[in-house]
C-alpha positions as a Markdown table, in Angstrom:
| # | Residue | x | y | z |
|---|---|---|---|---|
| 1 | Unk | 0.1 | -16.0 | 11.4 |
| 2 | Unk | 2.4 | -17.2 | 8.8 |
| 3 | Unk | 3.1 | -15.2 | 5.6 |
| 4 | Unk | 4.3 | -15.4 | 2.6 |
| 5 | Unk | 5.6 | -12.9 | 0.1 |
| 6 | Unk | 6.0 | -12.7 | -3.4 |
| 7 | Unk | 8.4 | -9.9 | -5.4 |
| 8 | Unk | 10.1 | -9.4 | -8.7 |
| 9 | Unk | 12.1 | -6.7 | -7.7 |
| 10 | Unk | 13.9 | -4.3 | -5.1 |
| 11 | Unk | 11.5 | -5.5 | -2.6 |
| 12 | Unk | 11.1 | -2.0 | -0.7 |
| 13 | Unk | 7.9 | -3.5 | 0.9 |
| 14 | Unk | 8.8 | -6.8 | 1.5 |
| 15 | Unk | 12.0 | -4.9 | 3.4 |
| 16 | Unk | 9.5 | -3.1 | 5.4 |
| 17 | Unk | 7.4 | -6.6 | 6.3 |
| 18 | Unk | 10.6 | -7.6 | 7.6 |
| 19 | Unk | 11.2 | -3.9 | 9.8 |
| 20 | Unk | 7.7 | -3.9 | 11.0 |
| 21 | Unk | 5.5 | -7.1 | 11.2 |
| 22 | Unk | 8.6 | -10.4 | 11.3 |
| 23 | Unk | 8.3 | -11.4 | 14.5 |
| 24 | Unk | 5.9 | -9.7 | 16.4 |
| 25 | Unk | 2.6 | -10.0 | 17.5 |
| 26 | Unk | 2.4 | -13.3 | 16.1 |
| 27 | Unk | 3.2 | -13.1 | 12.8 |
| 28 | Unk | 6.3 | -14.4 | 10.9 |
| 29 | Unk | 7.6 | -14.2 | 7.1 |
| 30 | Unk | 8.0 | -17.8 | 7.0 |
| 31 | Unk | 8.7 | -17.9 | 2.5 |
| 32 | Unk | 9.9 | -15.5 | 0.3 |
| 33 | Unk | 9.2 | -16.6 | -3.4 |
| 34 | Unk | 10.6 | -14.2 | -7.0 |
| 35 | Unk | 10.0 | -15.4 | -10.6 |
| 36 | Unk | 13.5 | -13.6 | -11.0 |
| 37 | Unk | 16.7 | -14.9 | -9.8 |
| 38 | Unk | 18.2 | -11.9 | -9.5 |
| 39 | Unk | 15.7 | -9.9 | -7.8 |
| 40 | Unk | 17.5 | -7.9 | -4.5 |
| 41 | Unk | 14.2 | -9.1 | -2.8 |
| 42 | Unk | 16.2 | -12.6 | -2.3 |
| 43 | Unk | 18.6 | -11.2 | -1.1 |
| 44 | Unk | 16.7 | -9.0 | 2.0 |
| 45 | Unk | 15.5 | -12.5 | 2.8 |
| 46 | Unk | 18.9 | -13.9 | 3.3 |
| 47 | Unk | 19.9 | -11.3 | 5.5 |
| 48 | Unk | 16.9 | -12.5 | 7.5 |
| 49 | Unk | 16.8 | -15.9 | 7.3 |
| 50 | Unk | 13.9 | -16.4 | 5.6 |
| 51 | Unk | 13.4 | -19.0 | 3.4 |
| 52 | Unk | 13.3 | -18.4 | -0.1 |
| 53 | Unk | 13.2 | -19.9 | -3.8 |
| 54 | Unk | 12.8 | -19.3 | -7.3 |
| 55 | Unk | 10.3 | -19.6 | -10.2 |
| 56 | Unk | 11.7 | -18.9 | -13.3 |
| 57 | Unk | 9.0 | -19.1 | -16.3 |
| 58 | Unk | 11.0 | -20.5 | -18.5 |
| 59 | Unk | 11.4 | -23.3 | -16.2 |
| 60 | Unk | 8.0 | -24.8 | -16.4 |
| 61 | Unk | 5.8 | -25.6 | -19.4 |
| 62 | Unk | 3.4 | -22.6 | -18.5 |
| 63 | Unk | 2.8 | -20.7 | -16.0 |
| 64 | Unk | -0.3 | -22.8 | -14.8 |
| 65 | Unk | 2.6 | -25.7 | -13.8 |
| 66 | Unk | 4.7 | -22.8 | -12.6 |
| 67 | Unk | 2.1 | -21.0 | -10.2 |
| 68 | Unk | 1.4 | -25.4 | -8.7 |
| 69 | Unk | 4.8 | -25.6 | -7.8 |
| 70 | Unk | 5.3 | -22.2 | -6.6 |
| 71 | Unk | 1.8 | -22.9 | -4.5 |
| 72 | Unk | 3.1 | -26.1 | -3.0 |
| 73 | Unk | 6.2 | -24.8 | -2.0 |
| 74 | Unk | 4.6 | -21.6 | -0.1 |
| 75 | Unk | 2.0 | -24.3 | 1.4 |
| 76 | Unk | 4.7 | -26.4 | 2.5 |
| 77 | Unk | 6.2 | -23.4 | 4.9 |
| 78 | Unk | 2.2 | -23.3 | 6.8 |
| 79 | Unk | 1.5 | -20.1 | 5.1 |
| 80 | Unk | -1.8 | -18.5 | 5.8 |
| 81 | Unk | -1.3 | -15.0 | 4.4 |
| 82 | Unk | 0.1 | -15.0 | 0.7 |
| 83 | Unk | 1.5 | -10.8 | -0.1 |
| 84 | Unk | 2.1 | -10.3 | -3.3 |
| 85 | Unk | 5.1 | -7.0 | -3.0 |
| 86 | Unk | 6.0 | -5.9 | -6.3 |
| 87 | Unk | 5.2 | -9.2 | -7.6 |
| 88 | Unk | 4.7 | -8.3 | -11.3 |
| 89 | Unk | 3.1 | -11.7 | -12.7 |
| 90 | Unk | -0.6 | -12.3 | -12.8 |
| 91 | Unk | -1.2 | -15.3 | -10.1 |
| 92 | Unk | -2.9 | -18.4 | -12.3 |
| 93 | Unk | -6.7 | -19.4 | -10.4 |
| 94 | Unk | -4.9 | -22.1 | -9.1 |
| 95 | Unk | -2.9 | -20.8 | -7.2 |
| 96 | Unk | -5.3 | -18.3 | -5.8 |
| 97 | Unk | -7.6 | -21.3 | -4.9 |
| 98 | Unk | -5.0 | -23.1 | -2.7 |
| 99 | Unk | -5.3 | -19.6 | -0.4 |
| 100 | Unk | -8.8 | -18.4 | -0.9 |
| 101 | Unk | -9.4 | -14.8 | 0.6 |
| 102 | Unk | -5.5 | -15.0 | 1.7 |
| 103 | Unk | -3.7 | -13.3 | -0.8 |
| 104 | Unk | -3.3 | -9.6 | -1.0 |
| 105 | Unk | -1.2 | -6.9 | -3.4 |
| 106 | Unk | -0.2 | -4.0 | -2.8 |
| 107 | Unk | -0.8 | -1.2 | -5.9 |
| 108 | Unk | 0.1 | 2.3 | -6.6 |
| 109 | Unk | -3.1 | 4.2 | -7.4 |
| 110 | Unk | -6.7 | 4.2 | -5.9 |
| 111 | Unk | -8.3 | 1.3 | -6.9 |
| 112 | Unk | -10.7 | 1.2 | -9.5 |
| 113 | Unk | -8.6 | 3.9 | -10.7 |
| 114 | Unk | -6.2 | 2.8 | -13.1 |
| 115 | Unk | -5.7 | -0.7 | -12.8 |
| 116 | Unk | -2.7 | -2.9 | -14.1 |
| 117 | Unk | 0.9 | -2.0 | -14.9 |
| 118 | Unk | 2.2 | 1.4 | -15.3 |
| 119 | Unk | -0.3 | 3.0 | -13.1 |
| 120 | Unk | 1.5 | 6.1 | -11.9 |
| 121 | Unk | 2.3 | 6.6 | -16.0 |
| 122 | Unk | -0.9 | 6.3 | -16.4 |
| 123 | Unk | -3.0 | 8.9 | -13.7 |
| 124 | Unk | -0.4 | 11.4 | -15.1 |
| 125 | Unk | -1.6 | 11.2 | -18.4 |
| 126 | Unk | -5.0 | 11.2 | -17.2 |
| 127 | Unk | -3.8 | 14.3 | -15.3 |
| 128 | Unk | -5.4 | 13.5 | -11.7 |
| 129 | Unk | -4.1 | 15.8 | -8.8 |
| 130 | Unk | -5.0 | 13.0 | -6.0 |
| 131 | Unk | -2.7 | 9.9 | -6.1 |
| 132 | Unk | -2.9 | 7.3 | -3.7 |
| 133 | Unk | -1.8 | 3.5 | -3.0 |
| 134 | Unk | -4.5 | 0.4 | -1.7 |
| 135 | Unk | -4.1 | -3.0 | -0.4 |
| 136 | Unk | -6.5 | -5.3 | -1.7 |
| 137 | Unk | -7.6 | -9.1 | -1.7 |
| 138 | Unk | -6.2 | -10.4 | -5.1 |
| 139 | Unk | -8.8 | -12.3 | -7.0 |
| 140 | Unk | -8.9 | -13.5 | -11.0 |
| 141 | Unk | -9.0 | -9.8 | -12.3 |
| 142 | Unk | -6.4 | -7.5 | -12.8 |
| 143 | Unk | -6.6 | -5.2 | -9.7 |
| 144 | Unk | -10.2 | -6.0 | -9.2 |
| 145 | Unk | -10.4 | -7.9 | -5.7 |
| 146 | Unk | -11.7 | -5.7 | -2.7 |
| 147 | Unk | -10.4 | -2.8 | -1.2 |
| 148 | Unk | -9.1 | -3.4 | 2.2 |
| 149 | Unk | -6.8 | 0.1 | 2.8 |
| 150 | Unk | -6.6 | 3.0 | 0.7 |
| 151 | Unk | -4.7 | 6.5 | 1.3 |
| 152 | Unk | -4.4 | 9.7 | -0.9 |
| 153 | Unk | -1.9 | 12.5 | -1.5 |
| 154 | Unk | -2.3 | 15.7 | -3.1 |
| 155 | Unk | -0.2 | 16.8 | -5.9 |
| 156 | Unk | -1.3 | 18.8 | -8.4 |
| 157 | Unk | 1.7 | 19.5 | -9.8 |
| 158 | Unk | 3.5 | 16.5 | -10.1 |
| 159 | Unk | 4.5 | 15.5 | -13.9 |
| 160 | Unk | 7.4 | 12.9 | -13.0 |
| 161 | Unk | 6.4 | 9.5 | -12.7 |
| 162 | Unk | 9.3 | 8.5 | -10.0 |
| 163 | Unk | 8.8 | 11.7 | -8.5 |
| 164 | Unk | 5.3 | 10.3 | -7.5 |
| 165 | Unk | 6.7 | 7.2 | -6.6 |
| 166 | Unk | 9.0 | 8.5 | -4.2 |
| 167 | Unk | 6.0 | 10.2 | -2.6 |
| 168 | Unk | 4.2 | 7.0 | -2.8 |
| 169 | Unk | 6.6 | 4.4 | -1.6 |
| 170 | Unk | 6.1 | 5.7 | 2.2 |
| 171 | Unk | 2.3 | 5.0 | 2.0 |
| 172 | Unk | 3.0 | 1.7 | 0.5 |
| 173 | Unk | 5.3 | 0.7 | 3.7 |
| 174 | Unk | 3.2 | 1.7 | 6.1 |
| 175 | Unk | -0.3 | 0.8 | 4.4 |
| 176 | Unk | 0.8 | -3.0 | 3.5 |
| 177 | Unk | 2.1 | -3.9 | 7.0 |
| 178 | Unk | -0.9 | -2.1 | 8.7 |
| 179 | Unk | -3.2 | -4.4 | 6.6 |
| 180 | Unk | -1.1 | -8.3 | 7.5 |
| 181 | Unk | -1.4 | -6.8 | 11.3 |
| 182 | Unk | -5.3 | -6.2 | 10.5 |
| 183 | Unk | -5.7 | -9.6 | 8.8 |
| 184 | Unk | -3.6 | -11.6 | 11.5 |
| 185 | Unk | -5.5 | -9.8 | 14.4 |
| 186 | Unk | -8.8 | -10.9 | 12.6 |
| 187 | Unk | -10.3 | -7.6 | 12.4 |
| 188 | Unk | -10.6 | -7.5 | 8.5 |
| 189 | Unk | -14.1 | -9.0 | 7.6 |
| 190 | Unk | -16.3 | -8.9 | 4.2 |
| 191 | Unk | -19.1 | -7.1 | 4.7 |
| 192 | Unk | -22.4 | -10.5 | 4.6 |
| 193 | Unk | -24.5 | -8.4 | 2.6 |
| 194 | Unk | -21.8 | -6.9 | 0.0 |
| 195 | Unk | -18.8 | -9.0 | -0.7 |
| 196 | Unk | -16.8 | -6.4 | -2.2 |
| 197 | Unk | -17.3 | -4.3 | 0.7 |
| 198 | Unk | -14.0 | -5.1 | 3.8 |
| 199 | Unk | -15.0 | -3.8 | 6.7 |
| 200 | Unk | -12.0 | -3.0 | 9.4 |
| 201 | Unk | -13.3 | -4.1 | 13.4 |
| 202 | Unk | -12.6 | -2.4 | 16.2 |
């Protein structure tokens, strides 16, 4: 299976794509795609010879022509998988059309649970003891497409937002290349009768 991934920034996750799935079992990172030129993300694909381009914004005349071109180029490497990893722009529905049911994110909370940016900021506030991380299917929502993984943590006495990130980062690198292994081994099906239900085969 060939996949694509999308990232703004450090790209942790995509680093961990690259550690655990590039190359075996079938599946390769075959494009690596930022909206920012400077994001260290590009430069973790360089070190692995991946393939990779920019998107600025402020290069197109919206990002409806910006999310085409970036979707023709990801197309053009025989991507199958699209994984968005700390991609932080909302994907235009035409982009998500050219890889229907294909592209997954990543997020740092348990989905529906505080959706969007900021979500660690935001279960603090709410003042939650459980925190978690999902991978879901992206669709036109923010945060809204199925659940495919999910995983918890306890702290009830966390008050720093990086704190809980830096307990939350771990999940994320094991959860997101657990679900492309899933995906390219065909195992991860929607359920007929509920489409918002993923079920995981044996």
């Amino acid at each position: 299976m060939n996949v694509a991934v999308l990232a703004s920034g450090e790209g942790t996750n995509l680093q961990s794509l690259l550690d655990h799935v590039h190359g075996r079992d079938g599946i390769q990172l075959v494009a690596v795609a930022s909206d920012k030129p400077d994001a260290p993300a590009l430069g973790r694909a360089r070190t692995h010879d991946v393939p990779w381009a920019v998107f600025p914004l402020d290069a197109y005349v919206d990002r409806e022509s910006r999310d085409l071109a970036m979707a023709d180029w990801v197309a053009s490497r025989g991507t199958q998988l699209v994984v968005l990893a700390g991609y932080m722009q909302l994907l235009s529905p035409s982009f998500l059309e050219r890889f229907p049911r294909a592209v997954i994110n990543v997020h740092p909370a348990l989905l529906p649970a505080f959706p969007g940016l900021r979500a660690v900021e935001q279960s603090l506030a709410y003042g939650v003891k459980v925190f978690g991380v999902t991978v879901h299917f992206v669709d036109g929502g923010v945060d809204t497409g199925p659940v495919i993984l999910q995983r918890a943590i306890d702290l009830p006495h966390a008050r720093d937002p990086e704190d809980v990130l830096e307990r939350l980062h771990p999940i994320e690198h094991e959860l997101l290349p657990e679900a492309v292994r899933l995906i390219a081994q065909g195992r991860v099906v929607v359920d007929a009768d509920n489409p918002r239900r993923v079920l995981i085969q044996r």
